[in-house]
C-alpha positions in Angstrom: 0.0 0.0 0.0 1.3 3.2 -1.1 2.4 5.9 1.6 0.2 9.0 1.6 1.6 12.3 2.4 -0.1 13.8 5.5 -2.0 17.4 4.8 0.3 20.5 6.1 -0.1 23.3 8.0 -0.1 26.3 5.4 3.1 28.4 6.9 2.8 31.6 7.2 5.5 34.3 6.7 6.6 35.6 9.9 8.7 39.3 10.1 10.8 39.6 12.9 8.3 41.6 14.7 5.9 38.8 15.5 8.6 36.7 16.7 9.7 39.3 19.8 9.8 37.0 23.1 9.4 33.5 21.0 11.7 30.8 21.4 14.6 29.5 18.5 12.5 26.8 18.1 8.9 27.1 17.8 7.0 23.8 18.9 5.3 22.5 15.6 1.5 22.5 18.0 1.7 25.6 19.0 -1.4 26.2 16.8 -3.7 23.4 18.6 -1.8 24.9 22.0 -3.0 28.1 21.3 -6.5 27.1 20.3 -7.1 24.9 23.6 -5.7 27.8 26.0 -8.3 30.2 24.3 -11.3 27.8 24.8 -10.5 28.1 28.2 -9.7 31.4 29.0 -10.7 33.5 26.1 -7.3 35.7 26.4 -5.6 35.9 23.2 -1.8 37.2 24.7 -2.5 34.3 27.5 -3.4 31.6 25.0 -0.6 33.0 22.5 1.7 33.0 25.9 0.8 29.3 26.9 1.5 28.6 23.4 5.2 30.1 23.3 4.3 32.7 20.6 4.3 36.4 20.2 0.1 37.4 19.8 1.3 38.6 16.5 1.8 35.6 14.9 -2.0 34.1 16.1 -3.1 37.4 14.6 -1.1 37.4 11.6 -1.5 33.5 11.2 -5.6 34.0 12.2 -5.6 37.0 8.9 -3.8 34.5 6.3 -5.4 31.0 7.3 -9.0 30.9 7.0 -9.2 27.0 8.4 -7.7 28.7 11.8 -9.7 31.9 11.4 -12.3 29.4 11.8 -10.7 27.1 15.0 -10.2 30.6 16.6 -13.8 31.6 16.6 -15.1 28.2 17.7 -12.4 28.2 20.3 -13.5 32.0 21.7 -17.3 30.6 20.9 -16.3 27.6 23.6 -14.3 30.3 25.9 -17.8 32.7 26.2 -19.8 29.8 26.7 -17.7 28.5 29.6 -17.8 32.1 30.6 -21.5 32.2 30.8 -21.3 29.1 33.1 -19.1 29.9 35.4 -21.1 33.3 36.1 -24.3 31.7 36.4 -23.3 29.4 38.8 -21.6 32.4 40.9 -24.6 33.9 40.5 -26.6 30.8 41.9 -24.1 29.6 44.6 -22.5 33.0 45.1 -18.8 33.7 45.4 -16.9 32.9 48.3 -15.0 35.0 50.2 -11.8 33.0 50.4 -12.1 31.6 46.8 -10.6 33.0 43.9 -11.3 36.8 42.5 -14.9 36.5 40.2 -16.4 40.2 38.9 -19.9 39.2 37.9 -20.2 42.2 36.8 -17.5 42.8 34.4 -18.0 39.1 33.1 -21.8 39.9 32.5 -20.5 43.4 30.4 -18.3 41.3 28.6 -20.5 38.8 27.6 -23.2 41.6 26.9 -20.3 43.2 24.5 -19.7 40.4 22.6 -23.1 38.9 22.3 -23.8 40.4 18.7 -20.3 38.0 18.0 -21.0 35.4 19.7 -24.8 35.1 17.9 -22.9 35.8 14.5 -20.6 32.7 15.2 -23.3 30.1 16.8 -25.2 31.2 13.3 -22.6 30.7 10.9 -21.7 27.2 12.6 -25.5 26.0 12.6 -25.9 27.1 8.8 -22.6 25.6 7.7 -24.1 22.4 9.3 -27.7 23.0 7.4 -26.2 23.5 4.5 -24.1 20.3 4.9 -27.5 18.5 5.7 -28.8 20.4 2.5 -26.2 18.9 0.3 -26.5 15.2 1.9 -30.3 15.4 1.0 -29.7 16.9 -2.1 -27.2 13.6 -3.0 -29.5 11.3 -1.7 -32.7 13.2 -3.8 -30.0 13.1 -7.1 -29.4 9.0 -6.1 -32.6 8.3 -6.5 -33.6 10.5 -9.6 -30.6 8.4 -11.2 -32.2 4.7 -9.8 -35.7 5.7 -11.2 -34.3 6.3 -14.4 -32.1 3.3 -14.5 -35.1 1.7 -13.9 -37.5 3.4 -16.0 -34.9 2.8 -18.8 -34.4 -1.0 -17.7 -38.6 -1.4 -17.9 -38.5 0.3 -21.2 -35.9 -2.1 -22.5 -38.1 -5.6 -21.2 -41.0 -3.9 -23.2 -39.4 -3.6 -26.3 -37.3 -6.7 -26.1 -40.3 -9.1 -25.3 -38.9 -12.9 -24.5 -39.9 -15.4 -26.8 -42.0 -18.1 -25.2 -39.4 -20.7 -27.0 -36.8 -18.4 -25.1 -38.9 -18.6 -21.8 -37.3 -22.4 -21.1 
């Protein structure tokens, strides 16, 4: 069986500027890093930080690579839903006094700031999977068009091709 070549990362071009306070060596998953850090905390320079990269790069890399443009938004989609959680259930249980720091009200503004964002992404992410329901119907509506007239043609083909009765055995 014949090897096949695994599907890069498109690289991206990287100026000197985005590269202030990296490493020599970037690690090759910084990407998915990045991503994971930003579900859960929603902070672009910590998620970039986590991931040993200047916030440059994720914004440079976000502007040129529309497949992590995407990954970005459903990872900040994740990152405001947490968000929501985690202030609801202050709000229920309340926040203690010795636990960590929790401002329910700036987490409430921020989540009423981005809201317009957040709605534009959870749409876009529910049509792209309508429209890929769309398309599977569509397929399966095109299948079936083709196996009517396969049959239709097959029918029309007995009629005019009767079997002998000598033929019949």
């Amino acid at each position: 069986m014949p090897k096949v070549a695994k599907a890069r990362t498109k690289r991206t071009k990287i100026a000197d500027v985005y590269r202030r306070g990296e490493k020599n060596k970037l690690d090759r998953h910084w990407r998915g890093f990045f991503l994971d850090h930003l579900a859960e905390t929603s902070n672009v320079t910590a998620a970039a930080h986590f991931a040993g990269v200047n916030p440059s790069r994720a914004y440079k890399v976000r502007r040129e690579d529309a497949a992590f443009a995407r990954k970005w938004y459903a990872a900040l989609l994740e990152g405001y839903e947490h968000l929501e959680l985690e202030t609801l259930r202050r709000l229920r249980e309340g926040v203690p006094a010795d636990g960590p720091k929790f401002d329910i009200a700036n987490a409430l503004r921020l989540l009423t700031l981005h809201r317009e964002t957040v709605a534009r992404e959870r749409t876009r992410l529910e049509n792209s999977d309508e429209a890929s329901v769309l398309a599977s119907l569509n397929a399966k509506l095109e299948a079936m068009r083709q196996n009517e007239m396969a049959l239709q043609a097959a029918v029309a083909e007995d009629v005019t091709d009767p079997v002998a009765p000598t033929d019949a055995g």
